[in-house]
GUKEGU-202565 format. One record per residue (C-alpha): x, y, z; residue in one letter. Coordinates in steps of 0.25 Angstrom, whole numbers, plus 5000, padded with zeros to 4 digits. Layout:
+------+-------+------+------+
! east ! north !   up ! type !
+------+-------+------+------+
!    X !     Y !    Z !    A !
...
+------+-------+------+------+
//
This chain:
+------+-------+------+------+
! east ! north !   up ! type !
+------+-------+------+------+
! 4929 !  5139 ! 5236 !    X !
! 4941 !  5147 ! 5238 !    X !
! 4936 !  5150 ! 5252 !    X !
! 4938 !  5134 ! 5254 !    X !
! 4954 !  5134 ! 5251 !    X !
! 4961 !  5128 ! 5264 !    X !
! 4974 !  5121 ! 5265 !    X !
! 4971 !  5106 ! 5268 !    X !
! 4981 !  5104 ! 5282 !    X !
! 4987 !  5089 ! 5279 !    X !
! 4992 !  5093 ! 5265 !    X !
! 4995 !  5109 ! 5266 !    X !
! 4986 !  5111 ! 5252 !    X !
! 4976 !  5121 ! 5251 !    X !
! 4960 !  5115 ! 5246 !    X !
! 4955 !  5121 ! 5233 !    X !
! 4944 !  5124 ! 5242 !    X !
! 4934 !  5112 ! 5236 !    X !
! 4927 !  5103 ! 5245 !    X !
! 4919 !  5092 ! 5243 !    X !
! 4912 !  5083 ! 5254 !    X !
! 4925 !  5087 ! 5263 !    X !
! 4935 !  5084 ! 5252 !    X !
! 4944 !  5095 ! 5251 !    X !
! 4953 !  5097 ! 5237 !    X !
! 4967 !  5100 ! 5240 !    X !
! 4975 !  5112 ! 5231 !    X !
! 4986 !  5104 ! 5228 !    X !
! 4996 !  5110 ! 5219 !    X !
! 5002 !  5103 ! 5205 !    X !
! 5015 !  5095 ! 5206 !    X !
! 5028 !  5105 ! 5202 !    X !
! 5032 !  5092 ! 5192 !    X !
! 5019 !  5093 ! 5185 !    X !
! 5018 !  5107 ! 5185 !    X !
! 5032 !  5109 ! 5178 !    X !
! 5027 !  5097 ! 5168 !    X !
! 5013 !  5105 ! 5164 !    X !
! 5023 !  5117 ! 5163 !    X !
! 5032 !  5109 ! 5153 !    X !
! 5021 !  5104 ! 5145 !    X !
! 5015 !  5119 ! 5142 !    X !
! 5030 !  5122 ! 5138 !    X !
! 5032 !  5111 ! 5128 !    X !
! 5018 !  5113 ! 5124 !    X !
! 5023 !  5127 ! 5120 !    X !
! 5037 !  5124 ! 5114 !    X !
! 5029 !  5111 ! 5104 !    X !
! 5018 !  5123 ! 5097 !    X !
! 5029 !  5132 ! 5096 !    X !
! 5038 !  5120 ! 5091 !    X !
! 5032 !  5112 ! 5083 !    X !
! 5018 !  5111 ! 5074 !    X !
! 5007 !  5112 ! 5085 !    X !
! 4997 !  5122 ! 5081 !    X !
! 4987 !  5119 ! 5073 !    X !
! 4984 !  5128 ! 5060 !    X !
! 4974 !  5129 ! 5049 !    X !
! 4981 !  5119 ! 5040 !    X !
! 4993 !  5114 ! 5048 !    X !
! 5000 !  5117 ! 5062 !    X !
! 5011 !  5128 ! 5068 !    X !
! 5025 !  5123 ! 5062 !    X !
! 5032 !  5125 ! 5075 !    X !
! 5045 !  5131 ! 5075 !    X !
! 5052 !  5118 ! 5073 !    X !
! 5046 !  5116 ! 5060 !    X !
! 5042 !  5102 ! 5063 !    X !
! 5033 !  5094 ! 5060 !    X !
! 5030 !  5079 ! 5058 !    X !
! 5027 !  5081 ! 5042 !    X !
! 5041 !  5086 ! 5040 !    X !
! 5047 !  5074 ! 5049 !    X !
! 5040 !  5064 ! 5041 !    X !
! 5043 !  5071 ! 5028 !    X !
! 5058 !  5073 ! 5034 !    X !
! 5058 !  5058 ! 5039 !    X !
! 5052 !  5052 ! 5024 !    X !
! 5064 !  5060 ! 5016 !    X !
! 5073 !  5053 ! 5025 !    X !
! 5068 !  5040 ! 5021 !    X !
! 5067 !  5043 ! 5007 !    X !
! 5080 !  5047 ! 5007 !    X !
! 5087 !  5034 ! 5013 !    X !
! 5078 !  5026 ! 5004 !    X !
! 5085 !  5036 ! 4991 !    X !
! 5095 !  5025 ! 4986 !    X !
! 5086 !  5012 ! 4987 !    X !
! 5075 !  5018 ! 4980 !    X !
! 5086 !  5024 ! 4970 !    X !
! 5092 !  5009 ! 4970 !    X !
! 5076 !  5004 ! 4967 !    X !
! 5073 !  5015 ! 4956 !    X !
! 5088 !  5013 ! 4947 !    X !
! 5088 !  4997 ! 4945 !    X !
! 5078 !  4986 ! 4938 !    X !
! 5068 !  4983 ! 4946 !    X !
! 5070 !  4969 ! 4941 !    X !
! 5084 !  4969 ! 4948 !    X !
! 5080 !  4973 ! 4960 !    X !
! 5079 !  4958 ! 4967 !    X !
! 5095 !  4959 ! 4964 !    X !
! 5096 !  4969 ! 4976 !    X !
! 5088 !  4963 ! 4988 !    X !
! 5092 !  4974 ! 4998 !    X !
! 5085 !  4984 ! 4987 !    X !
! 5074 !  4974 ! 4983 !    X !
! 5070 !  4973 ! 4999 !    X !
! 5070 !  4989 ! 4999 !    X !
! 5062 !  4990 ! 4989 !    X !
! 5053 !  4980 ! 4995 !    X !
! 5050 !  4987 ! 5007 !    X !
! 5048 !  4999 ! 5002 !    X !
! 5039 !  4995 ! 4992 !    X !
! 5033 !  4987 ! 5006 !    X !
! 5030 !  5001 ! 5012 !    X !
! 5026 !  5007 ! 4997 !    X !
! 5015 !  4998 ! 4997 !    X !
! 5010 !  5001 ! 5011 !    X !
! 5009 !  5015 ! 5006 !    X !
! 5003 !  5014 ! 4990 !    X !
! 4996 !  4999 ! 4989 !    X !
! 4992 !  4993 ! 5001 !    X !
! 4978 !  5002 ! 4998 !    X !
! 4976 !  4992 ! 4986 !    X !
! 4982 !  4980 ! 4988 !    X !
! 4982 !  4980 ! 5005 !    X !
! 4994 !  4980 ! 5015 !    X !
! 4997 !  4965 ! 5011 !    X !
! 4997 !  4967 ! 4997 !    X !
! 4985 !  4955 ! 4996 !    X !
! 4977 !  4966 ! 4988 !    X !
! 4961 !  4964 ! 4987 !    X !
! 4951 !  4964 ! 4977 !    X !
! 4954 !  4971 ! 4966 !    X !
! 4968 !  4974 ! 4972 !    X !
! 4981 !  4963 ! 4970 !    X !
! 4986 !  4955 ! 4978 !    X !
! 5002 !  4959 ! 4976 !    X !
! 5006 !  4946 ! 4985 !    X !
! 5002 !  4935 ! 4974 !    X !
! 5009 !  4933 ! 4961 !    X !
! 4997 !  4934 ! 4953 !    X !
! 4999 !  4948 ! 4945 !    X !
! 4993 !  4954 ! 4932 !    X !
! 5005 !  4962 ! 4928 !    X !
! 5016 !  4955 ! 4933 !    X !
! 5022 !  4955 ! 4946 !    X !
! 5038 !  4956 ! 4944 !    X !
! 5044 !  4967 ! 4950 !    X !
! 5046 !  4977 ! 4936 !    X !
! 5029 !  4973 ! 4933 !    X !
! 5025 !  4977 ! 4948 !    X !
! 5033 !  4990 ! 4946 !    X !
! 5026 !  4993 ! 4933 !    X !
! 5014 !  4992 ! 4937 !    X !
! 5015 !  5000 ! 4949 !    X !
! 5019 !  5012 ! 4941 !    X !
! 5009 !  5012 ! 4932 !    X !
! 4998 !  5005 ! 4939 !    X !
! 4988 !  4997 ! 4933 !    X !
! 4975 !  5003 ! 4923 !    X !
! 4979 !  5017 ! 4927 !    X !
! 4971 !  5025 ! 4916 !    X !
! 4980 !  5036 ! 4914 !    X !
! 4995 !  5029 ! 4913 !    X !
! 4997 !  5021 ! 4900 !    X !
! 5007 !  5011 ! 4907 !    X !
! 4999 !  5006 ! 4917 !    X !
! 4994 !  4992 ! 4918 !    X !
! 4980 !  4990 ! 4911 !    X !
! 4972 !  4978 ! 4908 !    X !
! 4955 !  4980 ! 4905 !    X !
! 4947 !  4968 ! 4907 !    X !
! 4934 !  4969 ! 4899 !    X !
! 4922 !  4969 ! 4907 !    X !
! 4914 !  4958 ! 4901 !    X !
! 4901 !  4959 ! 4907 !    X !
! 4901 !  4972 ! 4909 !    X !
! 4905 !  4976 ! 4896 !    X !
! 4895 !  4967 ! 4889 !    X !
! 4906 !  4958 ! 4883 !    X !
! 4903 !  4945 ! 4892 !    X !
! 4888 !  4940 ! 4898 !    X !
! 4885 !  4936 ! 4912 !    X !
! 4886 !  4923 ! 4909 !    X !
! 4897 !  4923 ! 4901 !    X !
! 4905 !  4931 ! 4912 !    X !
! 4900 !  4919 ! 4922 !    X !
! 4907 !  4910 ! 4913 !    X !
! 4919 !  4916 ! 4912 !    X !
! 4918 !  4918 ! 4929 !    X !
! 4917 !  4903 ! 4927 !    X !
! 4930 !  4902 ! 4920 !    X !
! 4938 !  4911 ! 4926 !    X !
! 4936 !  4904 ! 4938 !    X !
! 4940 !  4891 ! 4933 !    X !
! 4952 !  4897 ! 4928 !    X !
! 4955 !  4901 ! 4944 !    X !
! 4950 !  4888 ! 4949 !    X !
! 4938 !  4894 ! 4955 !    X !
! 4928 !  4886 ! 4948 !    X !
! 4927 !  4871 ! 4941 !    X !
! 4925 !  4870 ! 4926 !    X !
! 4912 !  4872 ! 4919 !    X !
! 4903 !  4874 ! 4909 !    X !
! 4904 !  4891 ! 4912 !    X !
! 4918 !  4890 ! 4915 !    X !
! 4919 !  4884 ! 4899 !    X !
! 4912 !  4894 ! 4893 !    X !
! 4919 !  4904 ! 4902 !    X !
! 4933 !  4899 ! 4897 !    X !
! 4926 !  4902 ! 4880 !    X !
! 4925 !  4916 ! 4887 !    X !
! 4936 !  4918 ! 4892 !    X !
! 4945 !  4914 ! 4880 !    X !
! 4937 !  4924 ! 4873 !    X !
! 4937 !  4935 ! 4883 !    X !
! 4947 !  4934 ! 4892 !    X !
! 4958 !  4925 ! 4888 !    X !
! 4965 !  4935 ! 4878 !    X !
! 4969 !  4943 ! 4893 !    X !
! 4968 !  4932 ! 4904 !    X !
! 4975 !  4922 ! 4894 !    X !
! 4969 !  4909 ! 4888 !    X !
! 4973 !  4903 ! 4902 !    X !
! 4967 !  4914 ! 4911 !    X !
! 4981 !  4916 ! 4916 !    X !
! 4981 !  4932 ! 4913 !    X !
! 4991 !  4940 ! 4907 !    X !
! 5000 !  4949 ! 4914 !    X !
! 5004 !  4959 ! 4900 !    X !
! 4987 !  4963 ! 4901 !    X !
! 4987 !  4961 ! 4916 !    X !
! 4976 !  4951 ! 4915 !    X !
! 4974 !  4942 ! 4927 !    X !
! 4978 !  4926 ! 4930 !    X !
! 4962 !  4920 ! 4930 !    X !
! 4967 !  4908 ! 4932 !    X !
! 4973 !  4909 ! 4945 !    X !
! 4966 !  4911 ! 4961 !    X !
! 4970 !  4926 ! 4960 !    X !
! 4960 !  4935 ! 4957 !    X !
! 4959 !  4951 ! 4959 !    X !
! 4945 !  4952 ! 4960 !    X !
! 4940 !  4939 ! 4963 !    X !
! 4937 !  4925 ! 4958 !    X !
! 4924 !  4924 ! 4962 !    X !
! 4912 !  4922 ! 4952 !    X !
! 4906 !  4936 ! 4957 !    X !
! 4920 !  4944 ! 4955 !    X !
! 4924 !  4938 ! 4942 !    X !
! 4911 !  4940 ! 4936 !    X !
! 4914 !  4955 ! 4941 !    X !
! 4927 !  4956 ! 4934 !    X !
! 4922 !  4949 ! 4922 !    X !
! 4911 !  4958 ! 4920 !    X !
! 4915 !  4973 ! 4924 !    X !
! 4930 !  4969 ! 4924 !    X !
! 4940 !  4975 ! 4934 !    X !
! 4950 !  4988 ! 4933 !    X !
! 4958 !  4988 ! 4943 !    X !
! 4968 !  5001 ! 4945 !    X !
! 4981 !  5001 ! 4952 !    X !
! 4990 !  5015 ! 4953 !    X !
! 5000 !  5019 ! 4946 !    X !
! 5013 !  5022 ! 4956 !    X !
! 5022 !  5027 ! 4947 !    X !
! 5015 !  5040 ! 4947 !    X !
! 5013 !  5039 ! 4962 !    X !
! 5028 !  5033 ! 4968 !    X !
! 5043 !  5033 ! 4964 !    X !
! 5049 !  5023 ! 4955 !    X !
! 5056 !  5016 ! 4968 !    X !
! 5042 !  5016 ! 4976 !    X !
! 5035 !  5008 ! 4966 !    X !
! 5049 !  5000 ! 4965 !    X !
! 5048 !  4997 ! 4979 !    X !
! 5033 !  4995 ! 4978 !    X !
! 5037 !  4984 ! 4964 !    X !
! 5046 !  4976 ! 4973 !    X !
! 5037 !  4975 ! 4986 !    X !
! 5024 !  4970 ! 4978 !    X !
! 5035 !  4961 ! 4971 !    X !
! 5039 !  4955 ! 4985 !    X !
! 5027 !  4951 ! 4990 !    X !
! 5025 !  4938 ! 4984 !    X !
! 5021 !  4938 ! 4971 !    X !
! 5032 !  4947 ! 4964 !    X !
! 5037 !  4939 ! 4950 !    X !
! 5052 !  4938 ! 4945 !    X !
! 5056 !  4948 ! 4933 !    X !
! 5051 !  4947 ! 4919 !    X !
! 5067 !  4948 ! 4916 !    X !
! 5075 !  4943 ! 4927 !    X !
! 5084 !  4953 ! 4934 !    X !
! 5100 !  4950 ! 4932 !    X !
! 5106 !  4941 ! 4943 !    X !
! 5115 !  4947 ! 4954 !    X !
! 5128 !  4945 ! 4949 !    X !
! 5139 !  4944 ! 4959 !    X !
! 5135 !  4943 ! 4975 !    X !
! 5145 !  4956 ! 4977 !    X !
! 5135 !  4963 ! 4969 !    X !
! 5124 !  4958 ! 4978 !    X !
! 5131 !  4961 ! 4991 !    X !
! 5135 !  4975 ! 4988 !    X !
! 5119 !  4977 ! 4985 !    X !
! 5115 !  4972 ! 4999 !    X !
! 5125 !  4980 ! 5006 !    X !
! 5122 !  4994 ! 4998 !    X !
+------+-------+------+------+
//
């Protein structure tokens, strides 16, 4: 092939010496530019390994001379941020909760935290909307079983609810009727029958009667003579369209005969004091949060109020 090399007349290049058909291919040199770009490259390429992490090793990568590494920024960047947010989760942590709507600039604070707590810890449960499912709440209504002020919301995200191993979480057992042997079938269809008269789901009749005699004897001493619950024993309203596991004959006969046990964590092994703070005042804002048991002291002069905003 060698033997073929010639220097093509009209351009002054030599031929790599292939031919094809009369085709000739020309041995036209790379431009300088690009050839000082490819020798740039190699350059950096050498400076970043010897620089910064780049060589992969059994359980991590070279450290570089630097140091650096995008771990140590995020870890760097995070302590900043906790740091700036020092004096407002202080400012959370040192006052009543139940004075905290006296500070809106805090309350808001809180609020957003809280917002971006929840993306974090709950939205696994009760969804990114906080609409819950089966089985999980809905945290955007105002029906609750424990109380939805902002000091109940915070207890019971420290203790949790029917955590076997902490003697101040919620609890409440519902006997499993059927399952348990204390009801028959058609006993328990009966009380379905009630129960869903209670809720407006079906008219009166002759089982729903003998499903209210059952339910006086069974049920009312938790649900209440009205079916209305009760929030010390965390028993559910039965007499509203709100139901956490259905209100169809096929799920309450479910609940009636095996019961339910639903578990929630406790946080305050898991977050800070201000964290769950933040979390109480977010699940309080979203639409269904309920005024203090004891109603927090007025603001008492506007000065008071004004210095608060501009601190």
């Amino acid at each position: 092939m060698s033997d073929k090399r010639r220097v093509d007349e009209p351009t002054g290049t030599e031929t790599v010496g292939h031919e094809w058909d009369g085709i000739e291919e020309l041995d036209t040199p790379m431009p300088r530019w690009w050839l000082w770009t490819l020798y740039a490259t190699i350059v950096w390429a050498i400076g970043y390994v010897i620089l910064y992490p780049a060589i992969p090793m059994l359980n991590s990568a070279s450290e570089g001379l630097l140091g650096w590494s995008s771990r140590g920024e995020y870890e760097s960047a995070v302590a900043e941020r906790e740091k700036e947010l020092e004096p407002i989760r202080a400012a959370l942590v040192s006052q009543d909760i139940n004075e905290m709507s006296n500070n809106p600039q805090l309350l808001q604070q809180a609020i957003e935290g809280g917002r971006s707590a929840f993306k974090v810890h709950c939205v696994q449960c009760h969804g990114s909307g906080a609409a819950g499912s089966i089985g999980y709440p809905n945290l955007n209504d105002d029906d609750w079983l424990w109380g939805g002020d902002l000091e109940t919301i915070e207890y019971t995200l420290i203790h949790g609810i029917r955590n076997p191993d902490h003697d101040e979480t919620r609890f409440s057992q519902m006997p499993a009727f059927g399952r348990d042997g204390i009801l028959q079938s058609n006993q328990i269809q009966d009380l379905v029958s009630y129960v869903r008269l209670l809720s407006g789901r079906e008219q009166q009749s002759s089982a729903s009667k003998r499903g209210a005699a059952l339910f006086e004897a069974n049920c009312a001493v938790c649900h209440g003579a009205d079916g209305t619950g009760d929030r010390v024993q965390g028993a559910p309203n039965l007499a509203d369209a709100i139901s956490l596991y259905g209100l169809d004959r096929a799920s309450l006969t479910d609940t009636i005969t095996n019961a339910r046990y639903g578990v929630m964590p406790r946080w305050g092994q898991r977050l800070d004091p201000a964290t769950i703070r933040m979390l109480a005042a977010y699940v309080h804002s979203l639409g269904g949060g309920e005024k203090p048991l004891v109603a927090a002291p007025a603001v008492e002069a506007k000065a008071e109020s004004g210095n608060d905003e501009q601190s």
